[in-house]
C-alpha positions as CSV (number, residue, x, y, z in Angstrom):
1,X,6.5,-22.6,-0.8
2,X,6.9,-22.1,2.8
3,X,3.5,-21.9,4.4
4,X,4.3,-19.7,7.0
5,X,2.2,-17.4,9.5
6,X,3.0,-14.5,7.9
7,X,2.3,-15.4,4.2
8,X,-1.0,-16.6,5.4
9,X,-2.1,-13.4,6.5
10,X,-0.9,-12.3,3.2
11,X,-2.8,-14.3,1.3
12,X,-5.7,-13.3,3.1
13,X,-5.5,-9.9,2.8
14,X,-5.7,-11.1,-0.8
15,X,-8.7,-13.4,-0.4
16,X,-10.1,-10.0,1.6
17,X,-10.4,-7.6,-1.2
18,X,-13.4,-9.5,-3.2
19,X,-15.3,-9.3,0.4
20,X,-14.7,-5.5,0.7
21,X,-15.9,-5.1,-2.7
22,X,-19.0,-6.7,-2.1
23,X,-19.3,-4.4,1.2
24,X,-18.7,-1.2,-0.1
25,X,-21.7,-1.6,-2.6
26,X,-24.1,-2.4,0.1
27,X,-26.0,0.7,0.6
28,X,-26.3,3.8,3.6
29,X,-24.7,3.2,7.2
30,X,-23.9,-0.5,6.8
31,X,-21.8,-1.0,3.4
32,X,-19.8,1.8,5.0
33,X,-19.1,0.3,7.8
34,X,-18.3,-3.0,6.9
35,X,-16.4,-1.7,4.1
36,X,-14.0,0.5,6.3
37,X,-13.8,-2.5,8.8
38,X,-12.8,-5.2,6.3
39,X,-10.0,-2.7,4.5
40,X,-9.0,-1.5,8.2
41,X,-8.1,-5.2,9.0
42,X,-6.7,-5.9,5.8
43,X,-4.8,-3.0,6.3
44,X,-3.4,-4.3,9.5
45,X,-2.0,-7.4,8.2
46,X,0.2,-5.7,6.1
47,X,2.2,-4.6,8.7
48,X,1.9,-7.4,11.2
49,X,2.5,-10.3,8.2
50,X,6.0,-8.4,8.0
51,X,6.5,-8.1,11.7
52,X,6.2,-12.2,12.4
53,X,8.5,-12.6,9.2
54,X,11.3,-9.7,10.5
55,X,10.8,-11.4,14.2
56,X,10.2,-15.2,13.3
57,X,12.9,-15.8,10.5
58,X,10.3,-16.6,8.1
59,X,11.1,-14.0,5.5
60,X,10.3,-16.5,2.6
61,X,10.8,-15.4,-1.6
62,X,7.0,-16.6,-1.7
63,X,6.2,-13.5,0.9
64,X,8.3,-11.0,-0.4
65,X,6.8,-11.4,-4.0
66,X,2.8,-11.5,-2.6
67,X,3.1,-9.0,0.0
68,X,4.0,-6.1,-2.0
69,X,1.0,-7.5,-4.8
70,X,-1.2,-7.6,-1.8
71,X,-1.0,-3.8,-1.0
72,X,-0.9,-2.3,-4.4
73,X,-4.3,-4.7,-5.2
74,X,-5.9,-3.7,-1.9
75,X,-5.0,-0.3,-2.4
76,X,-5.9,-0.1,-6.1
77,X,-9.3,-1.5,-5.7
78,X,-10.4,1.1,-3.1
79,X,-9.1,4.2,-4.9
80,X,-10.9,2.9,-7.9
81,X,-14.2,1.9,-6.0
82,X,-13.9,5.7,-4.2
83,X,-13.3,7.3,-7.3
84,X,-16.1,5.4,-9.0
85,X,-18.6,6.4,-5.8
86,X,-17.0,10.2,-6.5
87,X,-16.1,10.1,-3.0
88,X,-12.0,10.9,-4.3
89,X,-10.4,12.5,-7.1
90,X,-9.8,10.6,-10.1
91,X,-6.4,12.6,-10.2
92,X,-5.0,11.1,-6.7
93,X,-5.8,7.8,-7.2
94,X,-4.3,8.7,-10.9
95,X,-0.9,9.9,-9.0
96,X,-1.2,6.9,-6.1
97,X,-1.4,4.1,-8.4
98,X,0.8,5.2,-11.4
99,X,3.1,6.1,-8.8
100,X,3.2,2.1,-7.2
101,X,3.0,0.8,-10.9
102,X,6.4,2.8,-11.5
103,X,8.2,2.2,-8.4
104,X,7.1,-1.5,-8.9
105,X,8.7,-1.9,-12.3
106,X,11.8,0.0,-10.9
107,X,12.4,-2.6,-8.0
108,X,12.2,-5.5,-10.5
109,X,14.3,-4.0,-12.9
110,X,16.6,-3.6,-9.8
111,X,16.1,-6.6,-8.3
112,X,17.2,-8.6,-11.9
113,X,20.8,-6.6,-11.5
114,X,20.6,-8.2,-8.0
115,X,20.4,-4.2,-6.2
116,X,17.7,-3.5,-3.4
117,X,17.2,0.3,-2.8
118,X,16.8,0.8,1.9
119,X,13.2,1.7,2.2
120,X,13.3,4.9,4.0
121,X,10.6,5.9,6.8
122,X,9.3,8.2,4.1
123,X,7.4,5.2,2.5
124,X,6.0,4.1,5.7
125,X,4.4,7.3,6.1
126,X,3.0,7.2,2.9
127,X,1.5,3.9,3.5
128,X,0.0,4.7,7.1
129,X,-1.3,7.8,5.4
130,X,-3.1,6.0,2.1
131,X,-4.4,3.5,4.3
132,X,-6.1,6.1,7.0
133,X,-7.6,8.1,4.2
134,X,-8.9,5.7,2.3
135,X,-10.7,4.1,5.5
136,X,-11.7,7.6,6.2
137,X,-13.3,7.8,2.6
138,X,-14.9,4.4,3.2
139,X,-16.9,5.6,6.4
140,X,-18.1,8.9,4.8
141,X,-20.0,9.6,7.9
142,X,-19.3,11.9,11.1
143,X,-17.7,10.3,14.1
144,X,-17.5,11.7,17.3
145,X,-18.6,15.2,15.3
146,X,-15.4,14.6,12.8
147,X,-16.7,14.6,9.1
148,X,-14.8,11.4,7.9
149,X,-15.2,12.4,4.1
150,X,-13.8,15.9,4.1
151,X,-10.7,14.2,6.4
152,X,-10.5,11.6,4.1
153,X,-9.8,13.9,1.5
154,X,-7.4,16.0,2.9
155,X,-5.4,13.0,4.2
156,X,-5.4,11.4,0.3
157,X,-3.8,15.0,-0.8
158,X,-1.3,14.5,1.9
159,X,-1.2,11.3,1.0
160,X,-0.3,11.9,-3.0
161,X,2.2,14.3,-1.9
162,X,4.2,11.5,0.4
163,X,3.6,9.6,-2.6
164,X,5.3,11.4,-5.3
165,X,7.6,12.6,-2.1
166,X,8.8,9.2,-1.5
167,X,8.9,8.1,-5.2
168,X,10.8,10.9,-6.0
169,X,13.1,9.5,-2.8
170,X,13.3,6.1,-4.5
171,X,13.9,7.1,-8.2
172,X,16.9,9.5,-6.8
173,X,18.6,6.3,-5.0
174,X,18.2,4.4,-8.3
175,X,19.7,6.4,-10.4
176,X,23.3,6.0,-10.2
177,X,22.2,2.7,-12.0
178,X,19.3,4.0,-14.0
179,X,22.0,5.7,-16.1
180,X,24.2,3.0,-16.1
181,X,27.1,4.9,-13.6
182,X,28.9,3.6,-10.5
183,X,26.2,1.0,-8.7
184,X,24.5,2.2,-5.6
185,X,25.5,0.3,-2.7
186,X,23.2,-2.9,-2.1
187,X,21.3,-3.8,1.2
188,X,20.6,-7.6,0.5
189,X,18.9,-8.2,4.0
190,X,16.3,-5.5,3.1
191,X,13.0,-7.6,3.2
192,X,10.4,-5.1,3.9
193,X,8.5,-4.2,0.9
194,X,6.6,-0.3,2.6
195,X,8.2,1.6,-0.5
């Protein structure tokens, strides 16, 4: 395994996501704080881990395996904490994490018949959008007179939508070789992993 700058900021956005669970039970003003701060700069690595790889050369097989574990552990682990703290609907973080379960098992299935389906900006925009709601829903407080929960909320409905939006997007590429017609053409440079 390459040890590279990137995959060290992926594994510790891992190594992150026991610390923000410990945050988020510490009660009132400061577990919310903390909590929103440590998933916030978690958050962050994901994109700048992929940046220095894109920009560096140092896309590595190690990377492109942990980084998209990373997000989908980071990301599960909030929803269930918020949903848990009925601070979110059990239904969106139903719909959000079936929906990166899904698409997950489709790119492997894809990746063993050697295909990789272009990520589309669609599935950036859905991950920006999870990652501002949920830090939203983490804060639960008013800033600068802006009621963080209720925006929270309506940024994780916008948020499921993008979701099934962009799996929809994804499943639609794939299926050419779902059902086993002509193969969709192949982009074996893709490395970024934003589905």
């Amino acid at each position: 395994m390459q040890w590279t700058l990137s995959n060290q900021l992926t594994v510790g956005r891992v190594l992150l996501i026991p610390l923000f669970m410990i945050a988020f039970y510490i009660p009132g003003f400061p577990g919310y704080t903390v909590a929103a701060l440590i998933f916030a700069i978690a958050s962050a690595t994901d994109w700048l881990d992929g940046y220095l790889a894109r920009t560096r050369g140092e896309v590595t097989a190690f990377g492109r395996f942990l980084d998209p574990v990373a997000d989908k552990l980071l990301v599960s682990a909030a929803l269930v904490l918020l949903v848990e703290a009925e601070r979110a609907p059990a239904l969106l973080a139903v719909i959000i994490i079936g929906r990166e379960i899904a698409i997950s098992a489709l790119r492997e299935w894809l990746a063993e018949r050697a295909t990789v389906v272009h990520v589309s900006m669609l599935g950036k925009l859905k991950t920006a959008t999870q990652m501002l709601s949920i830090v939203a829903l983490l804060l639960h407080i008013d800033v600068l007179g802006i009621n963080m929960h209720a925006a929270g909320l309506i940024l994780l409905w916008v948020s499921a939508a993008l979701t099934l939006w962009s799996g929809y997007e994804y499943i639609r590429a794939a299926w050419p070789e779902l059902v086993g017609k002509e193969s969709i053409s192949t982009n074996t440079n893709a490395t970024n992993t934003d589905e």
